[in-house]
LOPAVO-132201 format. One record per residue: residue number from 1; residue in three letters; x negated, y negated, z negated of N, C-alpha, C in turn. Coordinates in pm, whole numbers, always signed. Each point is the difference from the previous one (the first is absolute). Last residue first. Layout:
! residues N
    i   aa    n_c1    n_c2    n_c3   ca_c1   ca_c2   ca_c3    c_c1    c_c2    c_c3
  NUM  ALA       X       Y       Z       X       Y       Z       X       Y       Z
...
//
This chain:
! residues 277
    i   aa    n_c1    n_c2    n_c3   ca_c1   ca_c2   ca_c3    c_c1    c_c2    c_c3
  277  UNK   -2491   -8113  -13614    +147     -24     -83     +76     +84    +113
  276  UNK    -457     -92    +153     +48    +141     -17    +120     +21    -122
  275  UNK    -211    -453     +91     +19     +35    +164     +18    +155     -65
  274  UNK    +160    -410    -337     -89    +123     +45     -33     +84    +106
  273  UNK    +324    -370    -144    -130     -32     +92    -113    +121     -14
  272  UNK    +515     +23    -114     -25     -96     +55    -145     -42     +48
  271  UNK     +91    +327    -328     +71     +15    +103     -10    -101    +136
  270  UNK    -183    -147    -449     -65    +165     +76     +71     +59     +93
  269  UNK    +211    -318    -202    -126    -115     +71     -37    +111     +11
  268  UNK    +309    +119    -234     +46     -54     +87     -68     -51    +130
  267  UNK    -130    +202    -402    +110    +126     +61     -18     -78    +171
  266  UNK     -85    -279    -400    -112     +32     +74     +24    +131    +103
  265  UNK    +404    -191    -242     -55    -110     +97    -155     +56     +80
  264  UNK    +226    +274    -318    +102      -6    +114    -119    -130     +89
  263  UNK    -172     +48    -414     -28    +114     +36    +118      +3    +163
  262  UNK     +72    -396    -276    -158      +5     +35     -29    +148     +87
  261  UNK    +408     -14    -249      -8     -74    +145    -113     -37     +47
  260  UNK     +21    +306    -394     +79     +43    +114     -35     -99    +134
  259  UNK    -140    -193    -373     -95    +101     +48     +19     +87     +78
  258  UNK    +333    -290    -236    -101     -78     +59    -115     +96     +80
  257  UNK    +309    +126    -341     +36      +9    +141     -59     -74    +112
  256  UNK    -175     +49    -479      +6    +116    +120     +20      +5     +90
  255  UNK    +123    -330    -363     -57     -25     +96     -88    +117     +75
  254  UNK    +323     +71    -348     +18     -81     +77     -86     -61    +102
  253  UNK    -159    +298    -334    +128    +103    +134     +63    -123    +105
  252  UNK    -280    -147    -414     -70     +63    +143     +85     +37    +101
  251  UNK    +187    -317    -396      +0    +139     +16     -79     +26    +161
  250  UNK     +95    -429    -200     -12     +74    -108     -31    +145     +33
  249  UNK    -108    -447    +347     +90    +145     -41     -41     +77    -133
  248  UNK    -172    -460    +238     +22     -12    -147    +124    +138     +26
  247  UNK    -339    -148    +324    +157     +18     +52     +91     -28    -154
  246  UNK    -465     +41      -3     +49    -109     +41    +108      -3     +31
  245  UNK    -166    +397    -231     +12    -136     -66     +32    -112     +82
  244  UNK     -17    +389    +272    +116     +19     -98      -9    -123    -102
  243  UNK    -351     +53    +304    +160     -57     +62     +86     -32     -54
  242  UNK    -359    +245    -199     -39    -156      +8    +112     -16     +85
  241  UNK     -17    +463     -57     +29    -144    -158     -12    -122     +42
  240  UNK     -99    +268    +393    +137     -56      +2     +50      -1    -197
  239  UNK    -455    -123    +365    +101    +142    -152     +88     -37     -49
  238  UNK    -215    -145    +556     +15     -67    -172     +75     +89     -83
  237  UNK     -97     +48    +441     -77     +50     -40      +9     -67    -136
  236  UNK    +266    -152    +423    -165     -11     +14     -69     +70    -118
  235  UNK    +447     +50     +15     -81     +58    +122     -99     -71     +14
  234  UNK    +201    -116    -369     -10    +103     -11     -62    +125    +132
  233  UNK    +100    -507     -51    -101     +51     -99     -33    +144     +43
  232  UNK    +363    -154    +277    -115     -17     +21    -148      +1     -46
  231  UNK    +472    +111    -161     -47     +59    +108     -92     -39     +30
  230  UNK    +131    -268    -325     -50    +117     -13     -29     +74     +74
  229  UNK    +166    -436    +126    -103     +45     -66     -80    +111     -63
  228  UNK    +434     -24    +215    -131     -29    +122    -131      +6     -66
  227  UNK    +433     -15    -229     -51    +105      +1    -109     +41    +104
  226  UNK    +115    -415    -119      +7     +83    -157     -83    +131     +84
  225  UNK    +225    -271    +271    -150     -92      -4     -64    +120     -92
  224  UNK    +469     +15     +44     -79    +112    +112    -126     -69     -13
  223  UNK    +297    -212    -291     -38    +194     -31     -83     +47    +108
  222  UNK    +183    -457    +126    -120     +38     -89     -63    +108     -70
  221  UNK    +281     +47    +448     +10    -104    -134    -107     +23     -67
  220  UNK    +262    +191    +405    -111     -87     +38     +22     -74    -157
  219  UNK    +232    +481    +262      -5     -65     -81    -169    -106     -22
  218  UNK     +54    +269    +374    +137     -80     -53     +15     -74    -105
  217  UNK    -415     +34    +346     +63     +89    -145    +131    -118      -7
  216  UNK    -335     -76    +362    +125     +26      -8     +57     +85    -129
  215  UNK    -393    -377     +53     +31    +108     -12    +161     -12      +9
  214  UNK    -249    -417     +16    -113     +78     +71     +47    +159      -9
  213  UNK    +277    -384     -89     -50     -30    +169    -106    +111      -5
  212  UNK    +263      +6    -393     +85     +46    +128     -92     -19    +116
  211  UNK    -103    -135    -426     -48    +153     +48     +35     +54    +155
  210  UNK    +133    -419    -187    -155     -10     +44     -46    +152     +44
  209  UNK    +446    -127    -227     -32     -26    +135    -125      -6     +46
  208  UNK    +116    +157    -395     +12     +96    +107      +7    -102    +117
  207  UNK    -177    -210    -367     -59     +97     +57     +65    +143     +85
  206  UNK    +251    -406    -142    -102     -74     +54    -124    +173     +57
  205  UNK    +385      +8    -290     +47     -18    +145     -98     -49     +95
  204  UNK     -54    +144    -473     +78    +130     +84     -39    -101    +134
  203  UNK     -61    -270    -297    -105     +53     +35     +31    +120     +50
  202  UNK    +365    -297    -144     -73     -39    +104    -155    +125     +39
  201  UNK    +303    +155    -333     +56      +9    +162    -100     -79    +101
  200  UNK     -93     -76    -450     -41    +173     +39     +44      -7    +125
  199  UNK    -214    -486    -167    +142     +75     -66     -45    +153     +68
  198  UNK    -277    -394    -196     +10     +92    +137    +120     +62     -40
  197  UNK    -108    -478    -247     -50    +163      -4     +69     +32    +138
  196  UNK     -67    -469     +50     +84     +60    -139     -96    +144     +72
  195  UNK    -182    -412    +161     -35     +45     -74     +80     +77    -133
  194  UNK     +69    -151    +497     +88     -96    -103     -93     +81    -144
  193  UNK     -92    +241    +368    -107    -185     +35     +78     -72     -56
  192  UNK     -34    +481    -251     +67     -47    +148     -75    -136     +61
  191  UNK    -255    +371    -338    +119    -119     -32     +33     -13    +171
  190  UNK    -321    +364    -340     +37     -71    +103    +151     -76     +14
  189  UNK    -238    +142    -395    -108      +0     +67      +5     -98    +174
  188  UNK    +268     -66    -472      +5     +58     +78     -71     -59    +142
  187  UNK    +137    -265    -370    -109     +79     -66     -67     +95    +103
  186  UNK    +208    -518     -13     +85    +152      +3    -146    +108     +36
  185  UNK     -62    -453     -78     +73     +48    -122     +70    +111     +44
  184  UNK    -141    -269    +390     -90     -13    -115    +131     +24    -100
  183  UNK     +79     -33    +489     -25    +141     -51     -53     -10    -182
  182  UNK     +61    -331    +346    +195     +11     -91     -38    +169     -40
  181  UNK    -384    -205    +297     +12     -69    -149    +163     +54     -77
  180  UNK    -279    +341    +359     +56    -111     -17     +32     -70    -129
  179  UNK    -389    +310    +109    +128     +83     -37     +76    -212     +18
  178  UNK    -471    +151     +70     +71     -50    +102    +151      -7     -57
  177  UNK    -383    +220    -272     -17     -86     +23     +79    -136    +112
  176  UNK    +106    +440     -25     +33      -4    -126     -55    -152      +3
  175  UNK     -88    +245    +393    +125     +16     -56     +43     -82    -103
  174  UNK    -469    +121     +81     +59    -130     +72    +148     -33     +17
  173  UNK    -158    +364    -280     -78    -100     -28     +60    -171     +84
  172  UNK    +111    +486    +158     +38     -60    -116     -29    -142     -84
  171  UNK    -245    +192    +388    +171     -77     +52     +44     -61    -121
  170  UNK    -390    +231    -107     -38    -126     +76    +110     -49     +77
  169  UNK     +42    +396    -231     -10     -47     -77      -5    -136     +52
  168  UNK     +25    +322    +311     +97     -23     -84      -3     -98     -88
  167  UNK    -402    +145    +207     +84     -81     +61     +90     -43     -32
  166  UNK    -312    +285    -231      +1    -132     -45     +92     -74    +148
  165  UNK    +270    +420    -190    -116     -28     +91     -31    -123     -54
  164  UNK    +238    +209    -399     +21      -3    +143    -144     -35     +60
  163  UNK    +245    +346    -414    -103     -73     +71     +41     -59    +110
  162  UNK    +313     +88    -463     -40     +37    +173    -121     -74     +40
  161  UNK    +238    +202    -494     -85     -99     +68     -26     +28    +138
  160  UNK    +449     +63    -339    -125     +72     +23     -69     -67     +67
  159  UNK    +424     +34    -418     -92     -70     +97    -117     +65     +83
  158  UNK    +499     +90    -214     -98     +40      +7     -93     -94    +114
  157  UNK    +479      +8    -137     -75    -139     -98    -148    +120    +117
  156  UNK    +371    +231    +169      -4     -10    -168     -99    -106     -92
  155  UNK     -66     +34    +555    +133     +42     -89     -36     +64    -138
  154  UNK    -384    -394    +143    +115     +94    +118    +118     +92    -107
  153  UNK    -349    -440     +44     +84     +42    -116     +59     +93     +95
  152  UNK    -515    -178    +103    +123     +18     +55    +122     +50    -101
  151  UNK    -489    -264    +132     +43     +99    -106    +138     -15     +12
  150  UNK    -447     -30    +308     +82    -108     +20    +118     +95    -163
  149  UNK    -553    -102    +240     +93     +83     -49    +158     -97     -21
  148  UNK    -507    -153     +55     +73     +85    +194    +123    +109    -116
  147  UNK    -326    -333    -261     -27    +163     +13     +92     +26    +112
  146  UNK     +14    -430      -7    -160      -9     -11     +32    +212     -15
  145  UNK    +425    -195      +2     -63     +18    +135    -154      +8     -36
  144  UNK    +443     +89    -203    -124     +18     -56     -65     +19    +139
  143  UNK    +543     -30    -132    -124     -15     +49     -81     +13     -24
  142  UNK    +355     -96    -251     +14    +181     +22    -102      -4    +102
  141  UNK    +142    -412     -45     -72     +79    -181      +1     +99      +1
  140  UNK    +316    -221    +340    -184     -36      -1     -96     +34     -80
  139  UNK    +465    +291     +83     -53     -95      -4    -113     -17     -28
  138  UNK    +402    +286    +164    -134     +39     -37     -31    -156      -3
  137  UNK    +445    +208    +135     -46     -33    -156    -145      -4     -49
  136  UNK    +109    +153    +471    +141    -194     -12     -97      +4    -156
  135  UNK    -202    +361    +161     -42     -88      -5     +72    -131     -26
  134  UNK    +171    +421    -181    -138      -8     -47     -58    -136     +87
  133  UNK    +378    +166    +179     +46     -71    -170    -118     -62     -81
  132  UNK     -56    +291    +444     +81    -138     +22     +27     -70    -104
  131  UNK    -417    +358      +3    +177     -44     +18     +32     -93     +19
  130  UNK    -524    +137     +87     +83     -26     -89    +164      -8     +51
  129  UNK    -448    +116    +203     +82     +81     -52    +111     -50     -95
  128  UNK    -375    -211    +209     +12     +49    -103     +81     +98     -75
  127  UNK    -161    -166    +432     -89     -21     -49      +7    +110    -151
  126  UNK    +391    -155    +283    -117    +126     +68    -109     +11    -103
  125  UNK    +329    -346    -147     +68    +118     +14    -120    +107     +52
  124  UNK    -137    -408     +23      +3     +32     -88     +20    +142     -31
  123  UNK     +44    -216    +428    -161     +43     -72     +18     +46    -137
  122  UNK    +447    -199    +154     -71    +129     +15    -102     +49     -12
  121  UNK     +10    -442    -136    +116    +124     -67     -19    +132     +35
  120  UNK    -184    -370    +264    -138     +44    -124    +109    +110     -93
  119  UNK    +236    -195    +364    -120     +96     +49    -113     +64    -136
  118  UNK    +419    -342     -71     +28    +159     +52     -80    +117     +65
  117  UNK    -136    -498    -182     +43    +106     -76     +35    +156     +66
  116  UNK    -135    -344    +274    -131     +26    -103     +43    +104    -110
  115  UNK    +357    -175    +292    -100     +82     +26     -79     +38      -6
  114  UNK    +255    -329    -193     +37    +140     +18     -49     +93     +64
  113  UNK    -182    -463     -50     -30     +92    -119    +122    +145      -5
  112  UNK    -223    -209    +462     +44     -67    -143     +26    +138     -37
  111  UNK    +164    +158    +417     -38    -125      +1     -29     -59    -138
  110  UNK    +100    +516    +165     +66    -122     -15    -139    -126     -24
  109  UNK    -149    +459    +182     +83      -6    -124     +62    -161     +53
  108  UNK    -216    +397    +372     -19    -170     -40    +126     -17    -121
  107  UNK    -366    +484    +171    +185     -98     -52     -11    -139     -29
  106  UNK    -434    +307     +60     +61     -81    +174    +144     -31     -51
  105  UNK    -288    +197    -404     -94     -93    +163     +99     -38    +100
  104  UNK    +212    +218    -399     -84    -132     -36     -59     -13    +106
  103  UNK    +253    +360     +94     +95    -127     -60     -85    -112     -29
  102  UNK    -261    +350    +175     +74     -69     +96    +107    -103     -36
  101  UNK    -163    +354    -262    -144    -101     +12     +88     -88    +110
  100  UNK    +253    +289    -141      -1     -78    -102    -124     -89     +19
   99  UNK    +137    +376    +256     +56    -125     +82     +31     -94    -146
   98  UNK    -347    +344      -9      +0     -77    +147    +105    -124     -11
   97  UNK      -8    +366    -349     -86     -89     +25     +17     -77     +76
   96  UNK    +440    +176     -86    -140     +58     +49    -106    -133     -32
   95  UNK    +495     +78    -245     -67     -80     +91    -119     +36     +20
   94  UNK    +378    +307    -244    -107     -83     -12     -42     -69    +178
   93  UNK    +372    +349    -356     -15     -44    +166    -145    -116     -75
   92  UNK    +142    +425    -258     +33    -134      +6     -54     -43     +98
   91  UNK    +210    +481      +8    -133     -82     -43     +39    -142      +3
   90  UNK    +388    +334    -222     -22     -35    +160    -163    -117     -57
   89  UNK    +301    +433    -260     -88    -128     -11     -83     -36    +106
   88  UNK    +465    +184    -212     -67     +32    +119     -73    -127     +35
   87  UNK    +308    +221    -435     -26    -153    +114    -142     +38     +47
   86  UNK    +396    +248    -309    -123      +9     +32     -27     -96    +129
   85  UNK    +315     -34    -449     +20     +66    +142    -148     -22     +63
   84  UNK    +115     +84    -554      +9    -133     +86     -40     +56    +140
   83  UNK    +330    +191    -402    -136     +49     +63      +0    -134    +127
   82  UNK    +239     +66    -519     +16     -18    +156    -142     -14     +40
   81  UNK    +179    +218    -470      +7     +47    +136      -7     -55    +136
   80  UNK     -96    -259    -379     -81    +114     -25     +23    +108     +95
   79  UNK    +201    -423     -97     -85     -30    +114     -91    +139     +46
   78  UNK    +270    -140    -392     +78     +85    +113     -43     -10    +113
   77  UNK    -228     -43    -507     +18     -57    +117     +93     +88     +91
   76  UNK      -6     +53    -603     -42     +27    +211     +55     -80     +79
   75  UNK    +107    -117    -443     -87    +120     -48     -93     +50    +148
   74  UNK    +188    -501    -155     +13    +102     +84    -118     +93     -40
   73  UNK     -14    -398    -260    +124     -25     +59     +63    +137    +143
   72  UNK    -461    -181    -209    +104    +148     -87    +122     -26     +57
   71  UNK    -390    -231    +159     +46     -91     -78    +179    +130     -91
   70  UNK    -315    +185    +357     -76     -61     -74     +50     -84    -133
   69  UNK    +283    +162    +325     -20     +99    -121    -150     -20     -31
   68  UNK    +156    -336    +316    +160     +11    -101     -75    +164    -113
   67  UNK    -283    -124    +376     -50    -109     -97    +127     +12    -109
   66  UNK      -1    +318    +388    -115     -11     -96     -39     -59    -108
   65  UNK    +356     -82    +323     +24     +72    -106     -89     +69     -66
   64  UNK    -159    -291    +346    +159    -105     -96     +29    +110    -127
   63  UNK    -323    +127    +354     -74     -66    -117    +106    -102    -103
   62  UNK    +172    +311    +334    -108     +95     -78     -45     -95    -108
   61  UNK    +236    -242    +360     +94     +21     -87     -92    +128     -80
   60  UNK    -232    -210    +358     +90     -74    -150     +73     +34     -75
   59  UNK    -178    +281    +339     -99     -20     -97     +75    -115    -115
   58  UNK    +250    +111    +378     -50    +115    -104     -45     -31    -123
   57  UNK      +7    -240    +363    +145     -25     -59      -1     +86    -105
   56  UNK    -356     +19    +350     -41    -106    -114    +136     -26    -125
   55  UNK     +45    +330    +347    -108     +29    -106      -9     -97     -80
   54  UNK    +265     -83    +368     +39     +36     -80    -113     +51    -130
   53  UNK    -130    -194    +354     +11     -95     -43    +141     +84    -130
   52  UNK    -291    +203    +285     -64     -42     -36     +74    -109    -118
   51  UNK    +234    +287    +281     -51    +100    -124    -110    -104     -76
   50  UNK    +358    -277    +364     -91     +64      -1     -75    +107    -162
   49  UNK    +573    -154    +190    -179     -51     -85    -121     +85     +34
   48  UNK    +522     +64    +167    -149      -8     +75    -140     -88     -37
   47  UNK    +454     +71    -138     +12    -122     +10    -126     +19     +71
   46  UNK     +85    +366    -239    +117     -18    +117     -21    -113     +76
   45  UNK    -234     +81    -339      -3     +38     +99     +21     +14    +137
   44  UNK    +161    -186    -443    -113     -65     +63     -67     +29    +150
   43  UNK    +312    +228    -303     +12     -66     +89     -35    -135     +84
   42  UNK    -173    +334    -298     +15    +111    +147    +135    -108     +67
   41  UNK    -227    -136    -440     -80     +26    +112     +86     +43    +112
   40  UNK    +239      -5    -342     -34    -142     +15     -87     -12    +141
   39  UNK    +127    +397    -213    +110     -50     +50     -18    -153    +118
   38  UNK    -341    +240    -313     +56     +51    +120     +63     -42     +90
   37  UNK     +40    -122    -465    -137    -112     +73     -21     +98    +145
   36  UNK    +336    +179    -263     +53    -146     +45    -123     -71     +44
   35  UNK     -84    +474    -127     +79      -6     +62     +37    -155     +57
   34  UNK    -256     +78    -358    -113     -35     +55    +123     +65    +145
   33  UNK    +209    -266    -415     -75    +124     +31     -30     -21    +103
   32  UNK    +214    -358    -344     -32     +14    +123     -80    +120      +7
   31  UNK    +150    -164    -417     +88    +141     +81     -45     -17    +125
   30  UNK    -157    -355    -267     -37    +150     -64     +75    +101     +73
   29  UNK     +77    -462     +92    -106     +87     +99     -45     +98     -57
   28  UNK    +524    -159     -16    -127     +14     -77    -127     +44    +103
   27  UNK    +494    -101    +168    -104    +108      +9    -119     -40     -99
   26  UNK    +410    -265    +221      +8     +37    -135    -166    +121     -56
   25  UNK    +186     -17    +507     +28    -110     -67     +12      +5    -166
   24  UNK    -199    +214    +459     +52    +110    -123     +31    -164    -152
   23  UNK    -101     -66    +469     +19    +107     +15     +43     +55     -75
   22  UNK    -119    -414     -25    +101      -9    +105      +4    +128     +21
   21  UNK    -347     -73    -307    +158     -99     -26     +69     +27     +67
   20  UNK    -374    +215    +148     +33     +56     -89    +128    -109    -104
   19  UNK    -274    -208    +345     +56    +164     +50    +110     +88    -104
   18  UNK    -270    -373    -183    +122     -88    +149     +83    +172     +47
   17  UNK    -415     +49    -214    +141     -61    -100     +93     -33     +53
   16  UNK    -380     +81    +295     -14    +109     -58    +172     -32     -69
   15  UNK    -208    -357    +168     +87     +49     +96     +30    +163     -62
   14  UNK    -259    -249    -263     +76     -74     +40    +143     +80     +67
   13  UNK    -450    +155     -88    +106     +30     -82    +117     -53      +5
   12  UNK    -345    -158    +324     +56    +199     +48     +81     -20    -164
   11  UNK    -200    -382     +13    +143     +46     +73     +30    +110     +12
   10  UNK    -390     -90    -290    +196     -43     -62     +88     -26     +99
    9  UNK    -452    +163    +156     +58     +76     -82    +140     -32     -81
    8  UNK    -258    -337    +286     +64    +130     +72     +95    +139     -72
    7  UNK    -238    -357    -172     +95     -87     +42     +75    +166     +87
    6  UNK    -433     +57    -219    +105     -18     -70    +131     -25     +83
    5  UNK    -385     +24    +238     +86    +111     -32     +88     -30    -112
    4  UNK    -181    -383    +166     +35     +67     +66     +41    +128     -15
    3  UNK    -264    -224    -235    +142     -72     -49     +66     +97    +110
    2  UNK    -402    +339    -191     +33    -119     +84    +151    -128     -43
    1  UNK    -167    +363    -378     +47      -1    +139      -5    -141     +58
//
């Protein structure tokens, strides 16, 4: 697992134990039944969690007492009667062609090397599909500009290879060659103009504000670069295995939904300029 899901999973137990101290004080977790993890959920509920984010509460605790009668210490999970709530799977919003050709031709970025960065970043993000974790942690040795590829650590160690444009590559290149002097010995691809690593919030904050001048989607972050990319592979006619390896999804079903919004979007443009739509 990701650091990130880990970190996530020892709070949901966290707050899971916490529940169950202050509820049933003294309680062995061998007597916890699949009634008190109920309990737990439905007041979560109450609290108006989303099914998405309870599911995941689920799942930690399936793979917590999965791992206690792996190690014999429990004959059954009490996870065995709870049923995870059904979540209503909304399309992923995406940035149109148009007003992504328009962020790079007519947006004026910052001034110098923050703005060399925050424009060639997002290129990135479009280009490649990559996550937010996948590029802050991507460094100069994960490049390969003479082959235009770039090799990426995505969730669970798994590595996969992205093609880029020879334009890309030719920013990259001049990127890397320009990188300021308080940058030498830090390993990472892209750097600030104090040459420390990229942090996550800053790059949250820098590309929804850029999205903002060319689209009204509510939500404006790098996921939405993510999912612009595929939508767009995929409505121009790209097979969606090959999406599926660049996107690095273990499972096809996950990137499907991508083909929904390609199929809504051409729906969309056939309505719109077909003179008998």
């Amino acid at each position: 697992y990701s650091r990130h899901t880990t970190i996530s999973y020892a709070n949901d137990l966290t707050q899971f134990f916490d529940f169950i101290e202050t509820q049933y004080e003294g309680l062995a977790f061998q007597q916890i039944t699949g009634t008190l993890v109920r309990t737990w959920l439905a007041s979560m509920k109450e609290e108006e969690m989303s099914s998405k984010s309870l599911n995941r509460k689920i799942s930690s605790l399936k793979s917590f007492f999965k791992y206690h009668i792996q190690q014999g210490a429990l004959a059954k999970s009490p996870m065995e009667t709870v049923i995870s709530p059904k979540v209503n799977k909304r399309l992923p919003s995406f940035v149109t062609e148009q007003d992504m050709e328009q962020l790079f031709t007519n947006l004026a970025f910052a001034e110098g090397w923050k703005g060399f960065t925050e424009k060639l970043v997002i290129h990135v993000f479009y280009a490649t599909g990559m996550r937010l974790s996948e590029l802050i942690q991507c460094k100069e040795t994960q490049v390969d500009l003479s082959k235009r590829i770039i090799k990426v650590i995505g969730k669970g160690n798994k590595e996969r290879i992205l093609p880029i444009s020879p334009e890309l590559a030719s920013e990259l290149q001049l990127y890397i060659q320009q990188k300021p002097t308080e940058a030498q010995g830090n390993p990472y691809l892209f750097v600030t103009e104090h040459g420390k690593m990229l942090q996550p919030r800053a790059v949250y904050s820098f590309v929804k504000k850029y999205l903002g001048q060319v689209t009204t989607l509510q939500k404006k972050s790098p996921h939405i670069l993510r999912h612009s990319f595929a939508t767009h592979l995929l409505a121009a006619g790209v097979d969606i295995r090959t999406v599926q390896e660049q996107l690095g999804h273990s499972d096809v079903k996950t990137t499907q939904i991508y083909t929904h919004v390609a199929q809504v979007r051409m729906q969309q443009l056939h309505a719109s300029y077909h003179p008998r739509a």
